[in-house]
C-alpha positions in Angstrom: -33.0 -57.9 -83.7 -30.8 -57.5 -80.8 -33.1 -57.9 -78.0 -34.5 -61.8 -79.8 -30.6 -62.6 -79.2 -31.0 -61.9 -75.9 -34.1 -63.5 -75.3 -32.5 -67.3 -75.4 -29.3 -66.3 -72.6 -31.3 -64.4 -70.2 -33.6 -67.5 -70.3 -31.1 -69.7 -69.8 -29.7 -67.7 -67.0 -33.1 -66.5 -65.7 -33.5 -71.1 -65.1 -29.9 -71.3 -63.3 -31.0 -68.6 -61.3 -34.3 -70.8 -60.0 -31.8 -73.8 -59.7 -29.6 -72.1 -57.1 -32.3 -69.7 -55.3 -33.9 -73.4 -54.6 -31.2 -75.4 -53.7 -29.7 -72.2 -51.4 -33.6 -71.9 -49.5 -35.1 -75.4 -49.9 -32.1 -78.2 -50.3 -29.3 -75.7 -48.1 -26.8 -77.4 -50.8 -24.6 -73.9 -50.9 -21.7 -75.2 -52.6 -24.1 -76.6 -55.8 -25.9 -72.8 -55.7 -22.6 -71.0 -56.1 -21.9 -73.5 -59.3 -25.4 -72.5 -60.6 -24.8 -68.3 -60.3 -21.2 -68.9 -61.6 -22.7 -70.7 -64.9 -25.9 -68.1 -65.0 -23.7 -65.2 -64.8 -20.9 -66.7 -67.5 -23.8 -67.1 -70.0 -24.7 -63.4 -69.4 -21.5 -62.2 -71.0 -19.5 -59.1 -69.2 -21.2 -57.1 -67.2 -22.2 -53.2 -67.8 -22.8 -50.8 -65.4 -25.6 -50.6 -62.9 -27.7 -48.0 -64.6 -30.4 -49.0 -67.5 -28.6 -49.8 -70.8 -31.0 -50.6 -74.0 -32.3 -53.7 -74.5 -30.1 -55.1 -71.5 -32.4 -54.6 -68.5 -33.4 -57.8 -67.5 -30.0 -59.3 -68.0 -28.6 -56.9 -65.6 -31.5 -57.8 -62.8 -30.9 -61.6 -63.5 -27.1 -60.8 -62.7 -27.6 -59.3 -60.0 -29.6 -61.5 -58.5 -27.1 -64.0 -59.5 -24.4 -62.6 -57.4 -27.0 -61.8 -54.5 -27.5 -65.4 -54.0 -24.1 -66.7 -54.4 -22.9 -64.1 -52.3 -25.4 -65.5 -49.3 -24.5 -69.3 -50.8 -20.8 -68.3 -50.3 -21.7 -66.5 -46.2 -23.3 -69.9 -45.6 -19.9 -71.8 -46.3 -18.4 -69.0 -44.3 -16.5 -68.1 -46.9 -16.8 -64.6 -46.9 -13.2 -63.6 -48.1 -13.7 -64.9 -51.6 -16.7 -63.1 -51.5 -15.5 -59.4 -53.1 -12.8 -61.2 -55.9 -15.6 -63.3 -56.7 -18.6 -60.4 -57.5 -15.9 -58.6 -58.9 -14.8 -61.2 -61.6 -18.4 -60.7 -63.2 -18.4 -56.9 -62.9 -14.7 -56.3 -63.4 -14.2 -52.8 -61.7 -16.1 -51.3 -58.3 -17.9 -48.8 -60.4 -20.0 -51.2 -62.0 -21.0 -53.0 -58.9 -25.4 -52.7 -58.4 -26.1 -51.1 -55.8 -28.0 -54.2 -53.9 -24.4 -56.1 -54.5 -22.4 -53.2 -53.1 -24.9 -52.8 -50.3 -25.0 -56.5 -49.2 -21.0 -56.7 -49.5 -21.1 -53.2 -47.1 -23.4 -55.0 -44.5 -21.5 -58.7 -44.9 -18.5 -57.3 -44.6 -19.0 -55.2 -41.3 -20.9 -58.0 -40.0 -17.3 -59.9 -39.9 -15.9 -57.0 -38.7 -13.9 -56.6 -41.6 -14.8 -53.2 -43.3 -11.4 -51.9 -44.1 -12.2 -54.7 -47.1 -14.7 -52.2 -48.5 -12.6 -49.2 -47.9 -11.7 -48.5 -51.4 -14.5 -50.3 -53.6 -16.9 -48.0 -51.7 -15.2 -44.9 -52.1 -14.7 -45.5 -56.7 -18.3 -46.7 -56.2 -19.5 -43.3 -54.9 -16.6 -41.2 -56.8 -18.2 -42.6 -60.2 -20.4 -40.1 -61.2 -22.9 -42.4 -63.2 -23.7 -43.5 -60.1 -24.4 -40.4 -58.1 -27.9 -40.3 -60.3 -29.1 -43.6 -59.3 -31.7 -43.5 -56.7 -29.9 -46.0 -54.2 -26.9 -43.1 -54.2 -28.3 -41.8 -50.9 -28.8 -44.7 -49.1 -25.4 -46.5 -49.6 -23.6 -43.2 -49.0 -25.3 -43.4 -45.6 -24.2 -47.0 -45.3 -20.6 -46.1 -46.6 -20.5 -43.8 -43.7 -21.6 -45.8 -40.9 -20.5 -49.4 -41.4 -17.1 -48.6 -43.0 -15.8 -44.9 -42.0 -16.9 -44.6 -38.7 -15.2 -48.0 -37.6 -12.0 -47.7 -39.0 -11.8 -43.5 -37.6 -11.8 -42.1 -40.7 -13.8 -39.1 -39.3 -12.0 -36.7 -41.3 -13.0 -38.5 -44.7 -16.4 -39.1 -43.5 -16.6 -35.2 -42.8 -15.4 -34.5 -46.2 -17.6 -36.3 -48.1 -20.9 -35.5 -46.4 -19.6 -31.8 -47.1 -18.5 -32.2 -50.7 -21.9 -34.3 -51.4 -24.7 -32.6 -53.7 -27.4 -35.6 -52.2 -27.9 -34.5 -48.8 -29.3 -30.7 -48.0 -27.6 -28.9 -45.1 -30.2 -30.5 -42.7 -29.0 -33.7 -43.6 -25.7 -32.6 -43.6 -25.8 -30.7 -40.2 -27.1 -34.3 -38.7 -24.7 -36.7 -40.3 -22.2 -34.0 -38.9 -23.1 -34.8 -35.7 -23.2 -38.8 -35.7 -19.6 -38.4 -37.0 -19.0 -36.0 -34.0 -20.8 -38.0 -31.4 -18.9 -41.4 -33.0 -15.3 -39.5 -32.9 -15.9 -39.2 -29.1 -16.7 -42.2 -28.4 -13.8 -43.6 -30.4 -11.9 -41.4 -28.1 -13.0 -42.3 -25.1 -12.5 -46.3 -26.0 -9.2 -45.6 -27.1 -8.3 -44.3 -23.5 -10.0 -47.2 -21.3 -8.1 -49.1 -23.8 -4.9 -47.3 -22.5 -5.9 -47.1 -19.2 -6.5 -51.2 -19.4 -3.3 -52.2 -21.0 -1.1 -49.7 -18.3 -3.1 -51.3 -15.1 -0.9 -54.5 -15.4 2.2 -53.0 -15.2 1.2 -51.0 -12.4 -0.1 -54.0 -10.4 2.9 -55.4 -11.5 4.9 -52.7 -10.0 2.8 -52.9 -6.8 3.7 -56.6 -6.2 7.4 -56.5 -6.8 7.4 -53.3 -4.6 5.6 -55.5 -2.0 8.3 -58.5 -2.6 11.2 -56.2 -2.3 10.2 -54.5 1.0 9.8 -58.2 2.5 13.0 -59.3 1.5 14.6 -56.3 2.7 13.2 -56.7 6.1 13.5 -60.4 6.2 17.9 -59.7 5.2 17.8 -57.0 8.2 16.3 -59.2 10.6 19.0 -62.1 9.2 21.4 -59.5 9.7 20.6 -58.9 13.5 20.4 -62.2 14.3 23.9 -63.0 13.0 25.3 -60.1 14.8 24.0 -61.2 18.1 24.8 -65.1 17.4 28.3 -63.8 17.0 28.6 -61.3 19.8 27.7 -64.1 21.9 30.1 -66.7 20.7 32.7 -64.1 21.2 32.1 -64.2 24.7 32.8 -67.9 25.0 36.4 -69.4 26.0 37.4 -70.9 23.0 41.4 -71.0 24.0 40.0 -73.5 27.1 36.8 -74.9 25.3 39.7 -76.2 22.4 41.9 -77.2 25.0 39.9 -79.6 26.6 38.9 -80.9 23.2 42.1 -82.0 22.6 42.8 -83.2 26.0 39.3 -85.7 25.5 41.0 -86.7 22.5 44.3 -87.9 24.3 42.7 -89.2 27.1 40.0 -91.1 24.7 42.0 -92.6 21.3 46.5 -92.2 22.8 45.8 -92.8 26.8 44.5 -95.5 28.7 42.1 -94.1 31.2 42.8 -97.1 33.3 46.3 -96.6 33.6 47.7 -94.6 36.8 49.4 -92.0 34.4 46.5 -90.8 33.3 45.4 -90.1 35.7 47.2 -86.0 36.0 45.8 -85.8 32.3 41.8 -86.5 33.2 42.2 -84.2 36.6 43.6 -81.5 34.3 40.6 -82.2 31.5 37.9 -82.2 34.9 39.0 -78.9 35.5 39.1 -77.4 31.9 35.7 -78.7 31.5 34.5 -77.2 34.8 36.1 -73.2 34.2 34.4 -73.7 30.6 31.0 -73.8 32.1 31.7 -71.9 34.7 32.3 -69.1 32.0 29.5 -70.3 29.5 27.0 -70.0 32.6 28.1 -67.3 33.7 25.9 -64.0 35.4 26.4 -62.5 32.2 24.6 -65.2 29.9 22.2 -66.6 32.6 18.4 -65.3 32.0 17.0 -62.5 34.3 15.3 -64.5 37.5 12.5 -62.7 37.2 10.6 -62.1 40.9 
């Protein structure tokens, strides 16, 4: 009869699935557990759904608990990603997924705060309607909600399908209502600190080169005053005279002798240059106030 063919595989899977529930809790050798579910669940055949099929029953638990442990063999290796392609290789399409599978993928999945990767496979899982009769229904719908909507702000899909679900009463409904409300605030108000955070550095930003600007600005007008007084002053000074007896020194020094007797007009003429130079240099106007 059927179920005396299945007797030998599920055996046969039933001992690989010892094998790699030991070496994932006893030996921690996660890479030779995943090899041990992949060859229990390959002797199983393809998978059915999660709800009882004749004479299949235990084959379906010892898959599942296959994939439960590879799936925490393959967390332990950290790698999560091949996670969901690798349950779904054995089960073929979301729908079929048991509902411990698709609940430990929810939970591994927004752990990693990744659960945009169970976005869709939840939402065919809870479409099916095979599924809404199973007992776990409930439960994962609740988990759907807050480990996968809610984080992504998908408040409006979350409101929908606690409204369009038969599970829930309107007590149930009335409070999952309100976690979705109390969670879309409080996306809200994250959403503005986050605002708020990003703008404050290009305010302080502003600030600083505001600050720069007015202390260049002063430090060109004070330049500017000082250069206009430097230069009144000069202008004040007998250049005509002050040039003069520059060139005179240079005669008298480098193309005259100052020894010689003919020179001797020249130097008298430079002495008294020099002396109506100061004379005008040092004059009341630029002496300092005596002060009494």
């Amino acid at each position: 009869s059927e179920p005396l063919a299945w007797a030998p595989v599920s055996a046969q899977a039933a001992s690989l699935l010892e094998e790699a529930a030991d070496l994932l809790v006893l030996h921690r050798d996660f890479a030779a557990a995943v090899e041990r579910c992949e060859a229990g669940c390959d002797s199983l055949g393809p998978g059915t759904g999660p709800g009882p099929s004749p004479g299949s029953e235990s084959s379906a638990e010892v898959k599942c608990s296959l994939c439960v442990v590879g799936i925490q063999a393959l967390a332990e290796m950290n790698r999560w990603r091949e996670v969901l392609s690798w349950v779904l290789q054995y089960y073929h399409v979301p729908e079929h997924l048991p509902p411990k599978v698709l609940e430990l993928c929810i939970l591994l999945y927004s752990k990693v705060r990744e659960p945009q990767v169970m976005l869709e496979v939840g939402s065919s899982w809870l479409r099916d309607q095979s599924n809404k009769s199973l007992p776990e229904y409930s439960s994962l719908l609740e988990l759907y909600l807050l480990h996968v909507l809610l984080p992504l702000g998908r408040f409006e899909g979350a409101e929908e399908l606690v409204r369009s679900c038969d599970v829930f009463d309107s007590k149930q409904q009335l409070a999952f209502l309100g976690t979705i409300c109390e969670s879309r605030c409080q996306w809200t108000q994250q959403e503005e600190m986050r605002l708020a955070a990003e703008e404050q550095p290009d305010a302080t930003t502003e600030t600083v080169l505001g600050v720069l600007s007015q202390k260049l600005l002063t430090m060109l007008t004070l330049l500017r005053r000082a250069l206009r007084s430097v230069s009144s002053h000069f202008y004040l000074l007998p250049y005509k005279k002050m040039l003069l007896a520059t060139f005179l020194l240079y005669l008298v020094v480098v193309r005259l002798d100052p020894a010689s007797p003919t020179s001797l007009p020249f130097i008298y003429k430079l002495v008294q240059l020099f002396r109506q130079a100061w004379a005008a240099l040092f004059s009341p106007i630029h002496r300092p106030p005596i002060q009494d």
